[in-house]
N, C-alpha and C positions, 0 to 999 in steps of 0.2 A: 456280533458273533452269535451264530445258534451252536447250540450245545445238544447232541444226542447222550441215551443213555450205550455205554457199549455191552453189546450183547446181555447176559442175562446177571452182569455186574452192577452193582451199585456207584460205578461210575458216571459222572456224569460230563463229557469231552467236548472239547471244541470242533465243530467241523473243519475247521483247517485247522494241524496242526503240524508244529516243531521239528523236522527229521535230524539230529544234534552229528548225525554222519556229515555234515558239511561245513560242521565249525571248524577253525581253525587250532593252530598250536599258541596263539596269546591268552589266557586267560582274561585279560580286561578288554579286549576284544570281542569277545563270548560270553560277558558277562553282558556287557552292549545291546548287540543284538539278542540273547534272551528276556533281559529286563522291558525290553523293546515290546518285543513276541508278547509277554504277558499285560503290559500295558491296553495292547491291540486287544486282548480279548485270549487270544490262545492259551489252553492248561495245561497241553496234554504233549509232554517232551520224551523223544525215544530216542534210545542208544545203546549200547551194545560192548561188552568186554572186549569183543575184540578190534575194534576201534581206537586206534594208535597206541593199540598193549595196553588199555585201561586211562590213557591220559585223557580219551573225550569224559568218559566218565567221571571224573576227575576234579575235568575245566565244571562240565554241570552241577557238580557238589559243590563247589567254591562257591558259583554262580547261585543256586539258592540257598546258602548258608543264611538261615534267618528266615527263608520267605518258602520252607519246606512246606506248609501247612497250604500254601496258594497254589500248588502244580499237581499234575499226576503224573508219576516218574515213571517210564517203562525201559527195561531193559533185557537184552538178551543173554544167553549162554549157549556151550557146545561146541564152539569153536577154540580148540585147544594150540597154543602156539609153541612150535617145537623150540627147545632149548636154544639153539641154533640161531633162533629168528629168523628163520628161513621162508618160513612160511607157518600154515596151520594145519591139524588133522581135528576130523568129526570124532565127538569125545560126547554120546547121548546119554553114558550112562549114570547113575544113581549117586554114586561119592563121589566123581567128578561136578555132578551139579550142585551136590551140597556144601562140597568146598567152593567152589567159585561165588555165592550169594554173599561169603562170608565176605570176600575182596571185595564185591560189589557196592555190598553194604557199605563197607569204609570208605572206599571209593566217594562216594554219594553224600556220602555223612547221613548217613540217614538209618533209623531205626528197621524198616520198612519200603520194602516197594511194591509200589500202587501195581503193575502188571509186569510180571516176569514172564520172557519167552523163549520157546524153546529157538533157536536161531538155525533152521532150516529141518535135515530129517528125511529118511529113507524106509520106504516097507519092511526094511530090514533087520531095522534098528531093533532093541528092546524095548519097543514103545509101552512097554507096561512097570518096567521099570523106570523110566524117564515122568511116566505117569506117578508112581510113587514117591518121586522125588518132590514134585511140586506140592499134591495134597498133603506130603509130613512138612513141608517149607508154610503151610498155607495154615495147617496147624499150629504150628511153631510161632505163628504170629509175624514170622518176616518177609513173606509177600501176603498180597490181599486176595489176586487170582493172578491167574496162568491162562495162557496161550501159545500161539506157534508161529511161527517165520517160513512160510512153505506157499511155493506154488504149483505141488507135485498133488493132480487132485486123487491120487489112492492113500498119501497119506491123511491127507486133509481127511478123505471119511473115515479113517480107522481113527482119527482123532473125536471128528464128533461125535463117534460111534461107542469110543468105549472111554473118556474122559471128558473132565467138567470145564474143559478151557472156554472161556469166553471172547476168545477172538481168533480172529487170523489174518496176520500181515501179509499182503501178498500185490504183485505188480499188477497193475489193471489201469487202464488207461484206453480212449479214444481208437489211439494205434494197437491194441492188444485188449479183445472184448472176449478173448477165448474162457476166460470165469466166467461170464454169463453164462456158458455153454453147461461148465459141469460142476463145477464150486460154489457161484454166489448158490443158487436154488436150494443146495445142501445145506448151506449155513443158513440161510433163512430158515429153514426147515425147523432147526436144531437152537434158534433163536442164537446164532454164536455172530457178534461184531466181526466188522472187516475196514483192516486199517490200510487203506490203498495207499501203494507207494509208486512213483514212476511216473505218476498220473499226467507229468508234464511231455514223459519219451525222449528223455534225454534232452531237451529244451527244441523237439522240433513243436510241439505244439506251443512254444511261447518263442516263436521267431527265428529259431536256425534253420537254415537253408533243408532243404528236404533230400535225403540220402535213404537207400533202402532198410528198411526197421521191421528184424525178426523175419515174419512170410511177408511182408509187404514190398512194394517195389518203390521205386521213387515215383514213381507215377500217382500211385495208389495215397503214399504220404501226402505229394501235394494237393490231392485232391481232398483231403482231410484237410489240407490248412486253408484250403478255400472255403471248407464248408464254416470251419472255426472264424476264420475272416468274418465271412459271412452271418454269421447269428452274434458275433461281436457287436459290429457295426461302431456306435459311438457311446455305446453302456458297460463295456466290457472290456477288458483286455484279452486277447487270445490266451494269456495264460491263467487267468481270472473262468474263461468260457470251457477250456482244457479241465480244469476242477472242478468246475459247476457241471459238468456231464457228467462224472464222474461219482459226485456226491447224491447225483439226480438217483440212483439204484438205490434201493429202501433197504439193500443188504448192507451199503456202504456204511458206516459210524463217522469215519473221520479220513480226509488225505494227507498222507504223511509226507510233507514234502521238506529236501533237504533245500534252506534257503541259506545264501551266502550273504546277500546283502543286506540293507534295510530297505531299500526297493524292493526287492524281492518280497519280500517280508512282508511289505506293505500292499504289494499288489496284493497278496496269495489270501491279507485276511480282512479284505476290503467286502464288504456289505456289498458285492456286485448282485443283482437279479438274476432271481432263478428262468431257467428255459419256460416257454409256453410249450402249447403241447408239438406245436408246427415246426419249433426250433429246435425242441429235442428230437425229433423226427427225420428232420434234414441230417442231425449228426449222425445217427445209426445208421441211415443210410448211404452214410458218406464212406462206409469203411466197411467190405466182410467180416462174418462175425466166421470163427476158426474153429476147432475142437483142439484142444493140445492131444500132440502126436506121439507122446513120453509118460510115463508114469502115472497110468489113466487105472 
């Protein structure tokens, strides 16, 4: 397993790592496959309060009870869920984040957590409140650093622009290179980690039948899984080749993929070989690169 540093943190991550959104409701199930996960090499486990009301959070605190010191825990906030359980409302401000770290914390069992983020985010927000909620949490000694859950690129720069997050979770993948376009270049810039998630599209880049995805056509898909076929061959798995494109951008840190199995698991942190320069080549050219049309 290689390990980058994420962004200008003193972290140090797996390139493939844990997305805990695709565990299940068994606890010794999830203790399984994470014990599994870290065995392989992977450190670096993300998840999120609002992820089955706090239970995935939960099942992960159980699951490293005793082996806190071997991981680094990322978890999100902002997502407030109504009384009701009906659903959730965007909740970015200042005592909403301060109260929620404290659940988390329990949650986790844990004194601390390694990277707190904000979980999504609008031009709108009080982004300079939502800023002063993490640097007094980061004071306070109960996260290490902060980041954000967005793939709106006008928030993303008002983020690098006027706070010290050192990442940014966001969907990037083969079938969706529209970051290239106006995000990853930012965050390099700003030396800020980026924890890709999706990176597989929904499992068309590791075997499902090809259906139209985002601007792309069916057409367009399966000519990406020909080219992934293709630079596969017999060293790779297509969803092994799906990652390794992916990790290949010098902005990428780590991909967060949610794995359900131990298959899974074991493709995604397999020592597969990186592209040469003719393979990575073929793939860029397998797919138009887009601009996002929203929130620029």
């Amino acid at each position: 397993m290689n390990y980058k540093t994420l962004g200008s943190s003193g972290l140090q991550i797996s390139e493939a790592s844990f997305g805990c959104m695709s565990l299940g409701m068994d606890d010794a199930d999830n203790a399984r496959i994470i014990h599994r996960a870290v065995a392989l090499g992977i450190n670096f486990f993300d998840t999120a309060d609002l992820y089955e009301k706090g239970f995935n959070e939960s099942s992960v605190g159980k699951a490293f009870k005793g082996k806190r010191k071997d991981v680094i825990l990322a978890t999100k906030v902002g997502n407030q869920w109504r009384p009701d359980g009906s659903g959730w409302d965007w909740n970015p401000r200042k005592a909403y984040i301060l109260a929620c770290v404290e659940k988390s914390l329990q949650r986790l069992q844990t004194d601390y957590i390694d990277l707190y983020q904000l979980h999504g985010g609008t031009i709108d927000d009080p982004i300079d409140e939502a800023i002063e909620a993490f640097e007094l949490l980061q004071q306070q000694g109960k996260i290490r650093y902060y980041g954000i859950s967005s793939i709106r690129p006008n928030v993303i720069r008002e983020y690098a622009r006027r706070s010290r997050i050192v990442s940014v979770m966001m969907q990037y993948s083969l079938l969706d290179r529209r970051p290239e376009m106006s995000c990853l270049p930012i965050l390099e810039q700003h030396n800020i980690g980026v924890l890709a998630r999706g990176s597989l599209a929904k499992g068309l880049l590791a075997g499902k039948p090809a259906v139209d995805y985002l601007h792309l056509t069916k057409k367009e898909v399966e000519h990406a899984q020909e080219a992934i076929a293709e630079v596969s061959g017999t060293h790779r798995s297509p969803a092994q080749s799906a990652l390794k494109y992916v990790q290949m951008h010098p902005a990428v840190t780590s991909t967060v993929a949610g794995l359900r199995t131990v298959q899974q698991l074991e493709d995604a942190a397999a020592d597969a070989p990186r592209f040469n320069e003719a393979e990575y080549e073929m793939l860029t050219a397998s797919v138009p690169v887009r601009e996002y049309d929203q929130h620029v």
